[in-house]
C-alpha positions in Angstrom: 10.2 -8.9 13.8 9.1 -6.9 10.6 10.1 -3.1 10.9 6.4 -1.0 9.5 7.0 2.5 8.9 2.5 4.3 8.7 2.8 7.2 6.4 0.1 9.7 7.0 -0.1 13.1 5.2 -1.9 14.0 8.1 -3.7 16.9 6.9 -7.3 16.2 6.8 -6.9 15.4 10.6 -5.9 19.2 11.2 -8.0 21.0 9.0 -11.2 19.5 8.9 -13.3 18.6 12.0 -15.5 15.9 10.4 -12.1 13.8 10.1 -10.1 15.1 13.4 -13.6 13.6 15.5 -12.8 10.2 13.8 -9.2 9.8 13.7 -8.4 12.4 16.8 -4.8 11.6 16.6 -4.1 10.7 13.3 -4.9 7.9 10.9 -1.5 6.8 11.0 -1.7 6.3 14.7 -5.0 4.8 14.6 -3.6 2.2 12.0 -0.4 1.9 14.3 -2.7 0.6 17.9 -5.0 -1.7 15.8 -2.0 -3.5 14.1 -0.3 -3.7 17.2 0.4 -7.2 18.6 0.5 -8.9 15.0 4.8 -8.9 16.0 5.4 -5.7 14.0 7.9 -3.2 14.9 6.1 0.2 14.2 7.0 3.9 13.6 5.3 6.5 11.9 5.9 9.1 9.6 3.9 12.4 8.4 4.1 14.7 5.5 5.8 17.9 7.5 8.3 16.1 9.0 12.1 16.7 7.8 12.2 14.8 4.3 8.3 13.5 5.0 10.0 11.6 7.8 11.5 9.0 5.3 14.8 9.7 5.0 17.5 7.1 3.9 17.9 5.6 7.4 14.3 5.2 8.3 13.0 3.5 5.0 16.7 1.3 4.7 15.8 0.4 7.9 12.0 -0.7 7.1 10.9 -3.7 5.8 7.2 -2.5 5.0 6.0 0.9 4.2 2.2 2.2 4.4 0.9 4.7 2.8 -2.7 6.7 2.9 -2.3 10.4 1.5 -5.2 12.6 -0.4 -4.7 16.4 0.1 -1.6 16.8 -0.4 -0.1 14.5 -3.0 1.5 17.2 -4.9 3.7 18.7 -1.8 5.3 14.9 -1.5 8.6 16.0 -2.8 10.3 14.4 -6.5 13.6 13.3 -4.1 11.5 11.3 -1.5 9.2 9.7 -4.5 12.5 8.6 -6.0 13.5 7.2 -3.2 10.8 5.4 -1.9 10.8 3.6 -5.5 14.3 2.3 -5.8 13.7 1.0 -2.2 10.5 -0.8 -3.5 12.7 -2.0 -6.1 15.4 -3.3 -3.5 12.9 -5.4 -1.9 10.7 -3.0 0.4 7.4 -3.7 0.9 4.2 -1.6 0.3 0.9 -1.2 0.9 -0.9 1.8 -0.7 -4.5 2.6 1.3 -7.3 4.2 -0.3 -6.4 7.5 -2.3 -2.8 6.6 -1.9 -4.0 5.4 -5.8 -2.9 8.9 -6.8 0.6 9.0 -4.3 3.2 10.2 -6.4 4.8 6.7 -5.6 2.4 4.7 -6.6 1.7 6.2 -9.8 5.6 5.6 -10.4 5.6 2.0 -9.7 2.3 1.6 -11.8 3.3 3.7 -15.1 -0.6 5.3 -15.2 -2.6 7.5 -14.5 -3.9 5.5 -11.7 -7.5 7.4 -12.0 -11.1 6.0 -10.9 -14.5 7.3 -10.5 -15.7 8.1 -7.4 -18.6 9.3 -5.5 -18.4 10.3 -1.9 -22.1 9.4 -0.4 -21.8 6.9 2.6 -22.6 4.3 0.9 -22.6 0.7 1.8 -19.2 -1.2 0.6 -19.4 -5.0 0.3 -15.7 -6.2 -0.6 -15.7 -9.3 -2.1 -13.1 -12.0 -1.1 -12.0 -13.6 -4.7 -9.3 -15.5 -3.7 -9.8 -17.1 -0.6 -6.2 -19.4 -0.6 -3.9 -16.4 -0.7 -2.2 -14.9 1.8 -3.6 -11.7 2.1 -7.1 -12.9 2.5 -6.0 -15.6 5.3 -8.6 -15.6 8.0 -11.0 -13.3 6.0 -14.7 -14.5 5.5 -16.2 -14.4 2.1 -17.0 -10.6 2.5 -16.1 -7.6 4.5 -19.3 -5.0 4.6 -19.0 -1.7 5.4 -21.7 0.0 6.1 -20.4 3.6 4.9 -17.7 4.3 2.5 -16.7 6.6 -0.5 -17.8 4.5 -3.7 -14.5 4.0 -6.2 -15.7 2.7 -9.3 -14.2 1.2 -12.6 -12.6 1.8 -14.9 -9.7 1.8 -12.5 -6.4 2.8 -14.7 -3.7 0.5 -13.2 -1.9 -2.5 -14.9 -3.4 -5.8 -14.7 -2.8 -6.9 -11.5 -0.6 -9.8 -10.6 -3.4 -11.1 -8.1 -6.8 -9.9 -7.6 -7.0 -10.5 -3.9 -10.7 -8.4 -3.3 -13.5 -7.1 -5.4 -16.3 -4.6 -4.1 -19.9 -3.6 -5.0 -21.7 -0.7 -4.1 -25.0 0.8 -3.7 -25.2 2.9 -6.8 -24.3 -0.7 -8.6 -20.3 0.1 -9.2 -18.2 -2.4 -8.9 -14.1 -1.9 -8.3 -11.0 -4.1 -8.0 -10.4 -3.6 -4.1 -7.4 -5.6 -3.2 -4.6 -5.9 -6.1 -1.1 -7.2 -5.4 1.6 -6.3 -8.3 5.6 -6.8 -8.1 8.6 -4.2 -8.6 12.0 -5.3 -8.8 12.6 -7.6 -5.7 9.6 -5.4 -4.0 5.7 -6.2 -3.2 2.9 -3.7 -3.6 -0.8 -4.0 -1.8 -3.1 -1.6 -2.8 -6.2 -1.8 -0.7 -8.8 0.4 -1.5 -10.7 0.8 1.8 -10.4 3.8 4.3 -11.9 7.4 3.7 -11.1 9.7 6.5 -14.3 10.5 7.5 -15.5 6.9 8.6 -14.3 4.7 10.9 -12.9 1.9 8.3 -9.6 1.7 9.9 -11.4 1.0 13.4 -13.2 -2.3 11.9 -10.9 -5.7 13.0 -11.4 -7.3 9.6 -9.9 -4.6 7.6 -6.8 -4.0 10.2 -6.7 -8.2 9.6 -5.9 -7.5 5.8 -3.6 -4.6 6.4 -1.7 -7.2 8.8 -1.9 -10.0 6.4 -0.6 -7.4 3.7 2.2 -6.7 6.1 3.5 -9.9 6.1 2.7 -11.0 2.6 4.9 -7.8 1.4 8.0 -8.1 3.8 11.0 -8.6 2.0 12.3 -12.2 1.1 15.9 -12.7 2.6 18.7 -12.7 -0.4 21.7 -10.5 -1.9 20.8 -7.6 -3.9 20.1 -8.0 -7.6 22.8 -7.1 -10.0 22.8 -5.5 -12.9 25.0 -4.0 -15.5 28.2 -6.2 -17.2 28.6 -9.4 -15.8 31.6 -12.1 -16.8 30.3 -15.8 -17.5 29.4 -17.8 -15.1 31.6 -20.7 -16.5 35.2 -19.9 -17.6 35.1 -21.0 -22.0 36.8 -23.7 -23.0 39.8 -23.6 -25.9 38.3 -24.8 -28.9 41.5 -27.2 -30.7 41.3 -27.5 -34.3 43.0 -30.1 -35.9 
């Protein structure tokens, strides 16, 4: 069983309409019934909650974390970013949706600015699957189409990606690099671009299908924790004799 934890700033939801009629009860619940099934133990966390809802206990205890935030990036407090880092580092997974590119998290892990372009017009998304044999994209077609998303657009300011899992096209002729994997420490990061809060992305079975595979791509290998610091050989030396 791999232990999810959904983190949802869950603000749009409560202040704007447009959103609340999508996702009445929340993205993160939303994202929680479609993945049920796929063997995942699943809790959820939001923004107001004590400590964001991720203290020590729930993220030691979860093998994968998911994040989708946009509002409210800046209340997400230094302490919690901190600490959802060093458990990247330990080994935790996670999967970064959509404007999670600006998460106070992510932008740690990455070391950029993590900045796009963008343009918010409904447009059709085609994302692009470039790498058919990896886990991520098992089960996937050659393309997902959405028929409305925000457009993201290069140049996309993250490090070179360890795998380039999907691409997409839009409308306006932009092109952006949709599905990267990178790797922290003993952790995995997904970043996924799909899922603005005022379409139904997170409804469509082939995009929940990538945020499953994801899932299990990024859960923790078993093994000790790395080690650090002084260490003594790992073979006792030998007298040298002279004579």
């Amino acid at each position: 069983m791999i232990n999810v934890t959904i983190w949802n700033e869950f603000v749009h939801e409560n202040i704007h309409d447009e959103v609340k009629n999508v996702y009445p009860e929340g993205i993160h619940l939303a994202l929680a019934k479609g993945l049920q099934g796929n063997g995942f133990a699943i809790t959820t966390a939001t923004l107001d909650q004590p400590e964001h809802g991720l203290t020590e206990s729930v993220l030691n205890s979860t093998d994968v974390l998911i994040w989708w935030g946009h509002l409210a990036h800046d209340r997400v407090s230094d302490e919690i970013t901190a600490r959802v880092v060093r458990r990247v580092q330990e080994g935790m997974g996670l999967i970064v949706l959509h404007s999670g590119h600006f998460s106070k998290p992510f932008k740690a892990l990455m070391g950029t600015s993590c900045d796009l372009k963008w343009r918010e017009a409904g447009e059709q998304e085609i994302l692009w699957n470039v790498n058919p044999s990896h886990p991520i994209a098992e089960g996937i077609d050659a393309k997902i189409i959405l028929q409305h998303e925000e457009m993201y657009g290069e140049f996309f300011d993250i490090p070179t990606p360890d795998e380039l899992v999907f691409i997409s096209n839009f409308e306006g002729g932009e092109v952006f690099r949709s599905g990267c994997t990178f790797r922290r420490g003993r952790g995995k990061v997904f970043y996924f671009r799909p899922g603005h809060e005022t379409y139904p992305t997170y409804y469509q079975p082939e995009i929940i299908k990538v945020i499953a595979n994801g899932i299990k791509w990024a859960c923790p290998a078993a093994g000790k924790a790395l080690q650090f610091g002084n260490m003594q050989p790992v073979r006792a030396l030998g007298k040298v004799t002279v004579g």
